[in-house]
LOVO-332826 format. One record per atom (N, C-alpha, C): x, y, z. Coordinates in steps of 0.05 Angstrom, whole numbers, plus 5000, padded with zeros to 4 digits. Layout:
N
XYZ;...
***
This chain:
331
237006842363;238007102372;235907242388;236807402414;234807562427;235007792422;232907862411;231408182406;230008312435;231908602435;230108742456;227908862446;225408982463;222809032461;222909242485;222209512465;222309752493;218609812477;217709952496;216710052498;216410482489;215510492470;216510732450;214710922459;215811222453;213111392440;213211522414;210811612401;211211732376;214411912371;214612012386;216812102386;220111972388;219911812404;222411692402;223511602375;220111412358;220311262347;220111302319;219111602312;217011672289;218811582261;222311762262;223911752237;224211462229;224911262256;225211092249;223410902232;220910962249;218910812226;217810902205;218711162200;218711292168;220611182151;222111122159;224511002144;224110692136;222410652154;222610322148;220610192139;217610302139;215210232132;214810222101;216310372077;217310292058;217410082044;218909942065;220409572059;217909472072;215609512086;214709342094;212509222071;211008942069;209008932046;205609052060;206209112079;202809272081;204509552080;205109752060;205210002068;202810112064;202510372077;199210472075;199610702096;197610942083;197811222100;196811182130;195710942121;194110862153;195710812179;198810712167;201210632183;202510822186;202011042176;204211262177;204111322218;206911412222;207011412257;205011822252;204411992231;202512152229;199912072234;199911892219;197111852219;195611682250;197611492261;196811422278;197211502308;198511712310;198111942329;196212112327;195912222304;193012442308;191512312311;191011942307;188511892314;188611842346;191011772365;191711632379;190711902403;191012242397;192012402410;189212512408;187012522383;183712512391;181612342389;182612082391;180311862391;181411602418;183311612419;185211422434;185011472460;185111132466;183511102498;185110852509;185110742536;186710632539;190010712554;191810432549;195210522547;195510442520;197610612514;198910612486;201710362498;202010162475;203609962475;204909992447;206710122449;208310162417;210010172424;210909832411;213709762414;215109692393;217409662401;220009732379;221109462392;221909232368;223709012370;225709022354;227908982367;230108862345;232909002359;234509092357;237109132380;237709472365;240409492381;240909812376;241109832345;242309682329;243609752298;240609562274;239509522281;237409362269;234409332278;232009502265;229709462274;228709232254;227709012267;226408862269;223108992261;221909112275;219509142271;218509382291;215609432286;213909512306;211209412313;210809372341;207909372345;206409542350;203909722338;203209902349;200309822357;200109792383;197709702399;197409872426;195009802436;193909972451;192409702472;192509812495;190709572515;189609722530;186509612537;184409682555;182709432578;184909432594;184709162616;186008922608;184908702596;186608482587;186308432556;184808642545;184608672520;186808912506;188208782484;190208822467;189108892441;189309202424;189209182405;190309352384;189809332355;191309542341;191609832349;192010032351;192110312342;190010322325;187610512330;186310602312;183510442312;181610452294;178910282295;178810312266;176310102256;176410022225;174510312217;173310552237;171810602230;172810922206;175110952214;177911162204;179810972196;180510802192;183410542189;182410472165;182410452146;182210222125;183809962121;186210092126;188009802133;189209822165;190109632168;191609632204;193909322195;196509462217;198009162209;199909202223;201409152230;204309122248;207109252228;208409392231;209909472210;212909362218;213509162190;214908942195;216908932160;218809022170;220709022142;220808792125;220308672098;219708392094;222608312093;222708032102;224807882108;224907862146;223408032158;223807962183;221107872197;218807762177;217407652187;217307452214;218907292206;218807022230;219807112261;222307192254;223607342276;221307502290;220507702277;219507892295;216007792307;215607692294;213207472308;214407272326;216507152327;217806932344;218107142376;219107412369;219607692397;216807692403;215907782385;212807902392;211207702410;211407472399;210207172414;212407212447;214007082443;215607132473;214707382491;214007632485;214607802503;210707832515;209007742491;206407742502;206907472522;208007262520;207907032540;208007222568;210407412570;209807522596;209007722599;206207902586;204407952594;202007902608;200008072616;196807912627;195808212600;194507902579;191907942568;190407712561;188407752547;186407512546;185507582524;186107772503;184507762482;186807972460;188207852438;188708072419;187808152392;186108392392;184808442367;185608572350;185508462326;187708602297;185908492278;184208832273;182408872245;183408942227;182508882205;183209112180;185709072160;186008722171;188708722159;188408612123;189308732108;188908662082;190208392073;188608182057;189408022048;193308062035;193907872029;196907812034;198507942057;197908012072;198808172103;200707862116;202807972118;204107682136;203607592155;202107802168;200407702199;198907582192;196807462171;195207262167;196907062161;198707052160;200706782164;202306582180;203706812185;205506842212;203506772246;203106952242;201607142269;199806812283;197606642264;195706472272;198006232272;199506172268;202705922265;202405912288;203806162309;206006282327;203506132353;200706322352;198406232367;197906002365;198105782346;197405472358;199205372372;202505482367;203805392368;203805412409;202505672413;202405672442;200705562453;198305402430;196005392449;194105602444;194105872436;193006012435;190305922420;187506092427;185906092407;185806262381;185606182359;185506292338;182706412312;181806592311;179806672288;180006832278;178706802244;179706962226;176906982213;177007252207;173607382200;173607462179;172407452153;172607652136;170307852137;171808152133;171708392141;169808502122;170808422104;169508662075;171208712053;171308832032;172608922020;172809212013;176509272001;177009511988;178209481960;176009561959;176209581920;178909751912;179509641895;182109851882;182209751855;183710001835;184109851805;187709971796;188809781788;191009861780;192010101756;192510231750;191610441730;194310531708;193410451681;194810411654;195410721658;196910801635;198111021620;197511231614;194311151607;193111431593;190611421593;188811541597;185511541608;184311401586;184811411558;183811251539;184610951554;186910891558;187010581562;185310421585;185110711595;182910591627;180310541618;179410751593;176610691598;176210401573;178810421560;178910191547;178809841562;179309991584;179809721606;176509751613;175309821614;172509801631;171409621617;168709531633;165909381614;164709571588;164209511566;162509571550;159609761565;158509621584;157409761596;157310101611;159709941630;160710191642;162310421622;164010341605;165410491596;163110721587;160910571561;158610731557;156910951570;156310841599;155311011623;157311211627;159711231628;161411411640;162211511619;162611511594;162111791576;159311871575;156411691563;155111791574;154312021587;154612001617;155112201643;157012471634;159012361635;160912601617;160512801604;158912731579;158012921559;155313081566;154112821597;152213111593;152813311615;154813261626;156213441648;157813741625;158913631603;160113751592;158713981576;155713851573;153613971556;152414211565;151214061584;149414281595;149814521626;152514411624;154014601651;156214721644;156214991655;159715071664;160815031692;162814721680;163414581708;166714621705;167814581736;170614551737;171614441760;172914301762;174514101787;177114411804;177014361827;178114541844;180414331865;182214331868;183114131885;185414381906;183814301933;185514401955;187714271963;190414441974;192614221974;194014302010;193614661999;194914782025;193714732048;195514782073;194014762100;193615042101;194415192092;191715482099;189815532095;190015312060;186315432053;184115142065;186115042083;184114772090;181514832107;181115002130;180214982150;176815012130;176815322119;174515312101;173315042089;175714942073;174014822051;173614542061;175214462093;174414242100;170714232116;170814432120;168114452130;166014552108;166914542090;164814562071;165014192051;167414152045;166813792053;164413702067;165613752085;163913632115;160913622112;160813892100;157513892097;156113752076;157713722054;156913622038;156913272039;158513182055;158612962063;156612862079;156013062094;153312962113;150012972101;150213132083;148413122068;147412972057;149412782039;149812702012;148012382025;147112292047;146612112056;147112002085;144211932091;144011902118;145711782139;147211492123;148811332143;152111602147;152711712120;153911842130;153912072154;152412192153;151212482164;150912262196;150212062200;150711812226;153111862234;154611722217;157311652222;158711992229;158312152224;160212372232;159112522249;160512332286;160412482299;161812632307;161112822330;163613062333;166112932336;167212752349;170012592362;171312592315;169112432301;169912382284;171812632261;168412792262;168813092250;171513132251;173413182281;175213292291;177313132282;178212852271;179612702269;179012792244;177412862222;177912892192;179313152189;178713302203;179713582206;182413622208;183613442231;185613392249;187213272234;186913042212;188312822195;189212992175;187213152166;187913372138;189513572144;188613712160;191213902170;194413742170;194513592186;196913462184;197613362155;196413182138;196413132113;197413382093;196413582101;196413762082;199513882082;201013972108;203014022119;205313712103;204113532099;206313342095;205213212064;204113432044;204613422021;201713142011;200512982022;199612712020;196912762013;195513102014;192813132018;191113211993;189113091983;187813171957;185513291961;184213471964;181513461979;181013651944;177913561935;177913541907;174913661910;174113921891;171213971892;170513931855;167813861858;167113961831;165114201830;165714461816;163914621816;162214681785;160214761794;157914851780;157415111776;156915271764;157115551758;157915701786;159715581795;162215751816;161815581843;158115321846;158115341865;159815021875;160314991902;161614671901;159214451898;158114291886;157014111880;157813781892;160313801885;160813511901;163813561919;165413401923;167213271941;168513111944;171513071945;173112791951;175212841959;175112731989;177812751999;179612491998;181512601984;184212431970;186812471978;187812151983;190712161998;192612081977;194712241974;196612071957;199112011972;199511761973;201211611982;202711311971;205311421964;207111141950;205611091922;205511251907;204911261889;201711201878;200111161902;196811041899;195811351912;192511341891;190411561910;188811371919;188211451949;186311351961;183711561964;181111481958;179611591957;178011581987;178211672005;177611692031;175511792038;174311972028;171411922030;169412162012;167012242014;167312411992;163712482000;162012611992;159712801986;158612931970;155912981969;154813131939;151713301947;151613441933;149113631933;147213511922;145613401936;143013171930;141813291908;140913601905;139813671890;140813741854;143813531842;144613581834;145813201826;143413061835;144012791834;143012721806;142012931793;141012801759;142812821742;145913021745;148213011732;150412771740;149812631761;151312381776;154812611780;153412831801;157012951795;158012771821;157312601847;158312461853;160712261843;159512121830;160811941813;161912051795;162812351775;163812391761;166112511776;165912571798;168812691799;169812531820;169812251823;170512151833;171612021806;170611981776;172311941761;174012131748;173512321756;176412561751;178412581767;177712561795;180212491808;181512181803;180211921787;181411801779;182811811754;182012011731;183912101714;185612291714;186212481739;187912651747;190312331758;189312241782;191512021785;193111971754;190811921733;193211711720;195211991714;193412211703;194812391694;198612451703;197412391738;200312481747;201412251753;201111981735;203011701737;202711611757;200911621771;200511411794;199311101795;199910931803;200310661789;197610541807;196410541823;194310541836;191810741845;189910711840;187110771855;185810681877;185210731890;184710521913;181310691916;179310581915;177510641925;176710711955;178310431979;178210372001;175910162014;175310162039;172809992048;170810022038;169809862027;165909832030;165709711991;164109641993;162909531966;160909631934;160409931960;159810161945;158910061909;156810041893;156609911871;158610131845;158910461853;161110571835;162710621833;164510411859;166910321858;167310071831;165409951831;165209671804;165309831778;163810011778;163710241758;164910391747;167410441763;169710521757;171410401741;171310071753;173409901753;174709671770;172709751794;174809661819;174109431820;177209241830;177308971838;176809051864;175908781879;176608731912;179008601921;179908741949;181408701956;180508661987;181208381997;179008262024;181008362047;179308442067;180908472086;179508302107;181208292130;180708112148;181508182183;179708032188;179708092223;180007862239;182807872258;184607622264;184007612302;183007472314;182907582338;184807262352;186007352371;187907152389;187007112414;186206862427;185006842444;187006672464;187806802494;189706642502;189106422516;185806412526;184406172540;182706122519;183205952507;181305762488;178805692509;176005862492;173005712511;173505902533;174606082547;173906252563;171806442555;171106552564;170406822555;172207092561;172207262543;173907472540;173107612556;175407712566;174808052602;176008302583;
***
């Protein structure tokens, strides 16, 4: 059967792929058509290629890619993306890779790059088939990992799930937070009281360590700002302080989505690194999760050692690149 392939914009396309990203098996805030417009509208360069397969009464799928000369690639960068994937309702795997394959045949590129895709992702299946099957070149990288831990009933059962070790350390920590401070967790939700407390995040994030305080440049700054505002408006936004006799001490900005918190990135007052409130209220916003029945934690990218500390398994992600001249070099 032939599937049409238009060419979309956020707008045409947005309800539809709200509706359908659901059924797909990579769902993730990262796919939301929100999330990948605010990144698309201040970091995005290039033409936008977001396409819609499948006929008038039946979507098939979406591609959301972007090309810069004969290079093809996801929406977004791994450096804001934690996950990236093609949003593809399950059961229409083959099909919509069989369209997707046909309609790049009549394009001009020479290179398609798709980071960030999380292990069991169907495009690590599908996607490298479709490319031998043309001839194409095929490689598959591993990326890194995002830790996540699945999360029991009741905060006793969690810390019952930990190591002996850890469990120890993290009451430990606890009691002497509990001891010798008047502390309290603050969590922002609204988009009115955001603008403040995101820039007071901010600071604390840049602080808290060098590679971070790197990594946030202005383009970036403006996309955390920009992502939260929107977030905040569409209910998904946790942004989490811990305070210390009134003042904010640490930081974690937290997404809730499909029932998982993602812990997206977070900061702390160096001079307040002998109470570890970093790490503690990064385990309070993991016992607020269970609190409100959420069936996942997700730490996100990086290997971070108090993500293990928590709990977290890895979860590998991977970076798939398609090469349409095998032994050329890429333009």
């Amino acid at each position: 059967m032939a599937y049409e392939i238009t060419r979309e914009s956020f707008t045409t396309l947005g309800e539809e792929w709200l509706q359908v990203l659901p059924q797909c098996a990579t769902d993730s805030i990262f796919l939301t058509p929100r999330w990948q417009e605010t990144w698309w509208q201040g970091m995005g360069s290039g033409e936008l290629q977001l396409l819609r397969i499948g006929d008038d009464n039946h979507l098939l799928g979406i591609a959301p890619l972007a090309s810069e000369g004969r290079r093809w690639r996801f929406l977004g960068d791994s450096s804001v993306f934690d996950y990236q994937d093609f949003i593809i309702p399950r059961g229409s795997e083959a099909p919509f890779f069989q369209a997707l394959g046909d309609y790049l045949e009549g394009e001009e590129w020479d290179v398609l790059d798709l980071p960030s895709l999380p292990e069991g992702s169907p495009t690590l299946h599908f996607l490298p088939l479709l490319a031998q099957g043309q001839g194409w070149g095929v490689a598959v990288e591993d990326e890194g990992v995002a830790p996540g831990i699945f999360l029991p009933g009741s905060w006793d059962e969690y810390l019952g799930g930990l190591t002996k070790k850890d469990r120890h350390e993290l009451r430990r920590k606890l009691r002497r937070l509990e001891g010798t401070t008047q502390y309290a967790t603050r969590v922002v939700q609204a988009d009115q009281e955001l603008p403040p407390a995101m820039d007071e995040f901010l600071s604390l994030m840049r602080t808290s360590r060098v590679d971070k305080q790197e990594f946030l440049t202005p383009d970036r700054e403006r996309f955390f700002k920009d992502i939260g505002q929107a977030l905040a408006q569409t209910g998904h936004l946790r942004l989490y302080f811990l305070q210390i006799n009134g003042a904010h001490v640490a930081a974690a900005l937290c997404f809730d989505y499909g029932g998982r918190r993602l812990l997206y990135n977070s900061g702390y007052d160096l001079s307040y690194s002998s109470l570890s409130v970093g790490l503690l209220l990064k385990a309070l916003c993991l016992k607020d999760a269970i609190s409100a029945g959420m069936s996942y934690f997700d730490f996100l990218r990086g290997p971070e050692p108090y993500k293990y500390d928590l709990g977290g398994r890895d979860v590998r992600l991977y970076h798939l690149v398609i090469t349409r001249h095998p032994g050329e070099s890429p333009r």
